[in-house]
C-alpha positions in Angstrom: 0.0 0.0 0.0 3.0 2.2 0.7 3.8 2.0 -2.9 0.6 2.7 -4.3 0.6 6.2 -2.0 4.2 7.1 -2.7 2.9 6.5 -6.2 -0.5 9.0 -5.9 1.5 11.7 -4.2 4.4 12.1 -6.8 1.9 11.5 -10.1 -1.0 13.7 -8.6 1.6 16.3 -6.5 2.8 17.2 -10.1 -0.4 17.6 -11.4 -1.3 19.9 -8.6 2.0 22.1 -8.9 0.1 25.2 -10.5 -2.6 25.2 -7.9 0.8 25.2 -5.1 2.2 28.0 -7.3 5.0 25.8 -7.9 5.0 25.3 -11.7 5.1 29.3 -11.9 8.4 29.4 -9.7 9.9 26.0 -11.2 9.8 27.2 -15.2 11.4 30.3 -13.5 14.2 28.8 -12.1 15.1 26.4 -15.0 12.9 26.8 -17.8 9.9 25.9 -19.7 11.5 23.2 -22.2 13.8 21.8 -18.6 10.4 22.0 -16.4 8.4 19.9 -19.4 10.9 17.1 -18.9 10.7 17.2 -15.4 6.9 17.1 -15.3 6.9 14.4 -18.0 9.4 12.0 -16.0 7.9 11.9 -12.2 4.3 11.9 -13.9 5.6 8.5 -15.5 7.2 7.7 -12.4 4.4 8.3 -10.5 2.2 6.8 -13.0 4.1 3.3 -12.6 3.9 3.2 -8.9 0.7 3.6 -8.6 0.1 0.5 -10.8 2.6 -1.6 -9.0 1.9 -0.4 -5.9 -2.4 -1.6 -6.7 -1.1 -4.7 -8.4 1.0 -5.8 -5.1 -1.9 -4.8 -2.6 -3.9 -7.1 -1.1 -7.3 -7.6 -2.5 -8.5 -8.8 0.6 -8.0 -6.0 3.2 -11.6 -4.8 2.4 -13.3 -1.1 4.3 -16.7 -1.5 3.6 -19.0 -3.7 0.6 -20.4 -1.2 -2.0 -23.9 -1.7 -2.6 -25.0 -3.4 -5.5 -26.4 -0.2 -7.4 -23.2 1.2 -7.1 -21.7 -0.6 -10.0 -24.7 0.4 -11.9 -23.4 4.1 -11.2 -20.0 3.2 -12.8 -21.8 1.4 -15.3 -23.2 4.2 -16.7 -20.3 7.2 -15.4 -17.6 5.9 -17.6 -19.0 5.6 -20.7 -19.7 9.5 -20.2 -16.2 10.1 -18.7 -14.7 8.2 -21.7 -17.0 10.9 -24.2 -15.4 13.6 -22.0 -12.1 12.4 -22.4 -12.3 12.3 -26.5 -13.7 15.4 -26.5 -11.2 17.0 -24.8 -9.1 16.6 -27.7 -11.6 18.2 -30.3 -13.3 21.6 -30.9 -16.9 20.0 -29.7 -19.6 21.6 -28.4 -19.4 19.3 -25.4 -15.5 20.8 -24.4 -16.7 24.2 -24.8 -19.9 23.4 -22.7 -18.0 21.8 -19.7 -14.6 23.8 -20.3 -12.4 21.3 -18.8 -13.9 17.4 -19.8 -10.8 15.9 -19.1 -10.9 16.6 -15.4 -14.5 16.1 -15.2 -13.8 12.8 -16.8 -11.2 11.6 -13.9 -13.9 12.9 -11.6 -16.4 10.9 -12.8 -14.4 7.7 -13.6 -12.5 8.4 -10.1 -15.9 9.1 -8.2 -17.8 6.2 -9.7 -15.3 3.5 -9.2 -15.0 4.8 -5.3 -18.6 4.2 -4.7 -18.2 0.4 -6.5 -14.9 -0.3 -5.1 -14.4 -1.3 -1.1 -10.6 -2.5 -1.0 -8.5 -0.4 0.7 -6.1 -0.1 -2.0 -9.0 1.0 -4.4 -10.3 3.4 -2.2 -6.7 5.0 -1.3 -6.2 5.0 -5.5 -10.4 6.2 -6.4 -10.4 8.2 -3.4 -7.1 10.3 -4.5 -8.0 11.0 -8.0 -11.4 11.9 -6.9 -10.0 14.5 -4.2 -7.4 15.4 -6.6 -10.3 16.1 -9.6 -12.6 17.7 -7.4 -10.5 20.3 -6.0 -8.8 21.0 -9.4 -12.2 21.6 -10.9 -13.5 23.9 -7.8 -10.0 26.2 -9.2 -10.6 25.9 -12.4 -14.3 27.1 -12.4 -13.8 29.5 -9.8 -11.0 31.3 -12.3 -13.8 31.4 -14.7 -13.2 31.5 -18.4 -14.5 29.9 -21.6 -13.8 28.4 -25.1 -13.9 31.5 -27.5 -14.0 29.1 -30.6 -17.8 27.6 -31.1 -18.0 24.2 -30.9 -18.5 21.4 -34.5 -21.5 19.2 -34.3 -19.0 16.6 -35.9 -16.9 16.7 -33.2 -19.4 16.1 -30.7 -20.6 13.3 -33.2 -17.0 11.5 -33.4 -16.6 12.3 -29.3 -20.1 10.3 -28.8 -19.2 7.6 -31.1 -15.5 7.1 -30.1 -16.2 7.5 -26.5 -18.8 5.3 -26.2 -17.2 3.0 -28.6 -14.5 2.7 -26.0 -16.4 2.4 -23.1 -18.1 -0.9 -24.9 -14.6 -2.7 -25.9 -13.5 -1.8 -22.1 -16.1 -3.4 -20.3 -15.6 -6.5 -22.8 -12.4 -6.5 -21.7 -12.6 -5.4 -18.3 -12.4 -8.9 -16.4 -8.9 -9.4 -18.6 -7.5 -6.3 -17.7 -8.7 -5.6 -13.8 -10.0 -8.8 -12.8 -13.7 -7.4 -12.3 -16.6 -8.2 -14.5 -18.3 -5.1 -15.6 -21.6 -7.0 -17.0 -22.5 -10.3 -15.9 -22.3 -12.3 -18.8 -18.7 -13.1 -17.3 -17.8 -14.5 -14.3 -17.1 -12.4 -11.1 -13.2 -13.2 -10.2 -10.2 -13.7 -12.8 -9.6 -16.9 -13.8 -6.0 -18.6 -12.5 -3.0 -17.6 -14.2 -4.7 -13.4 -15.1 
């Protein structure tokens, strides 16, 4: 567990420096171009410890038993965080709408998968990003500000498509990647050797 929080500290501490006034003072001192590389590396550090650090918890220390409807909440979240996330990436009307999908997309995939999830490990690793998103979005909407470019109806068409396209092949593939069914035409625990 020690690696997974070491892990959520250094990846979400980084992503926080602008909030802490840090990233202001640190291109000072050495440099945009020097700062980027900086950022890039103990984001991937971080990044990497929290995986290994949730792959060697134990699944068994469990805090509480989510309610079944909770996974229903997830169930329907992510696809939407996942529409959020492509549209981040294109001048839709849905990015100019919510201003800042991505991070509502962590809070939604964070928050839902906190309700569903009652392993310590997922909580400590759900339970971050979801603090972490929250407060990032309470600064970012207080600051105010919008898209000045008007949004494509095609690009809210390919974010819809792609996003939910994803969120379909993910919870196909859910139980092989995370060891959870999402729907229950597969069985509930990862078969030996995933």
């Amino acid at each position: 567990m020690g690696v997974l929080i070491l892990g959520l500290v250094v990846f979400l501490g980084v992503h926080t420096s602008r909030i802490l006034g840090i990233r202001a003072l640190m291109i000072r001192a050495i440099g945009e171009p020097l700062f980027a590389v900086f950022y890039s590396i103990l984001s991937a550090i971080g990044l990497a410890l929290i995986v290994y650090g949730h792959i060697l918890a134990h699944p068994s220390d469990t805090i509480w038993n989510p309610p079944e409807w909770s996974r229903l909440v997830a169930l329907v979240a992510v696809p939407i965080a996942l529409v959020l996330l492509v549209a981040t990436y294109l001048p839709s009307h849905i990015r100019s709408l919510t201003r800042h999908p991505m991070t509502l997309a962590v809070a939604l995939w964070s928050g839902s998968h906190l309700l569903a999830n009652g392993e310590a490990a997922s909580i400590a690793l759900f339970g971050g990003f979801f603090a972490w998103s929250t407060l990032l979005l309470i600064d970012l909407y207080a600051r105010g500000g919008a898209f000045d470019r008007p949004g494509s109806w095609w690009a809210d068409i390919v974010a819809l498509g792609v996003g939910l396209g994803a969120a379909a092949i993910l919870a196909l593939f859910h139980m092989q990647l995370f060891g959870v069914a999402v729907i229950g035409f597969a069985s509930e625990t990862a078969p030996p050797g995933i």
